[in-house]
C-alpha positions in Angstrom: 132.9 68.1 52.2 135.3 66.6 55.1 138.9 66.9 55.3 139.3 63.3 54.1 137.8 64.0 50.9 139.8 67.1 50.7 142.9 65.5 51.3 141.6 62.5 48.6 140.8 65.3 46.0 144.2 67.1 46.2 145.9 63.4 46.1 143.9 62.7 42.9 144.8 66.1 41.4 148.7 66.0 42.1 148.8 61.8 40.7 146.1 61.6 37.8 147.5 65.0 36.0 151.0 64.1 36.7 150.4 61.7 33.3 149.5 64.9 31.3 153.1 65.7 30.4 153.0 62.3 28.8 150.1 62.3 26.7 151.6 65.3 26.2 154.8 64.3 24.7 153.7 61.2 23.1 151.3 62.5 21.1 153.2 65.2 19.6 156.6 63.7 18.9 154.3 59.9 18.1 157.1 58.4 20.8 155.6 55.5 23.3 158.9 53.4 22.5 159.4 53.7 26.6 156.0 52.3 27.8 155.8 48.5 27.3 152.4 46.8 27.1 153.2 44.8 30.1 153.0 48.1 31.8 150.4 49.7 30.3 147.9 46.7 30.1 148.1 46.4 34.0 147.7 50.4 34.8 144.9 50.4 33.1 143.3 47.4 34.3 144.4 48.6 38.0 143.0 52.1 37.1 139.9 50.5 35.9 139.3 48.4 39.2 139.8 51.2 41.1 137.1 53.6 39.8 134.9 50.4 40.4 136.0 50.4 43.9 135.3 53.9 44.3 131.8 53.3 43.0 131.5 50.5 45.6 133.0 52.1 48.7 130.7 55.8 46.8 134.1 57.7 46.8 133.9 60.7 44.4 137.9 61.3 44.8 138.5 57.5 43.8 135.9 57.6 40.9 136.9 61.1 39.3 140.4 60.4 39.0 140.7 57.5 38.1 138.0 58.2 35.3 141.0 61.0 34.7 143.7 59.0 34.6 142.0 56.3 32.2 141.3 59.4 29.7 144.6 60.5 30.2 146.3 56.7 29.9 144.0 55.2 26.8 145.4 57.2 24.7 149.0 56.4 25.1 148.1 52.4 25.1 146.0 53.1 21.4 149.2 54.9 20.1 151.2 52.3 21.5 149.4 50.0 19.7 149.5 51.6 16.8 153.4 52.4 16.9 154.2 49.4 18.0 155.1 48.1 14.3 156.9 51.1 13.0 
């Protein structure tokens, strides 16, 4: 492993699991009221096109945390969803 992918691994590490907190927190107190679908809809398309770039350009870095971050940011959207009418 170089340094670039070093450098793209600690960068995935400190930005996908910085959304943690807020899984976190929505899940246990059921409160998305400050995420808006016209934020959520485009991160997750974004983070969607970006782990098919990094399948493209065959950057692990890209692929894994973005994967991450989808896992980490599908969540909230469903509960979002769900909340949305309560």
């Amino acid at each position: 492993m170089d340094y670039k992918e070093i450098v793209g691994f600690v960068a995935g590490i400190l930005t996908t699991f910085s959304g943690a907190p807020q899984l976190y927190y929505s899940y246990k107190y059921r409160d998305v009221q400050s995420f808006t679908l016209k934020f959520l809809i485009p991160f997750l398309i974004g983070l969607s096109l970006w782990t098919f770039y990094g399948v493209f350009i065959k950057s692990w870095p890209v692929i894994i945390f973005n994967l991450i971050a989808l896992c980490l940011w599908l969540p909230i959207f469903i509960l979002k969803l769900i909340l949305r009418h309560k």
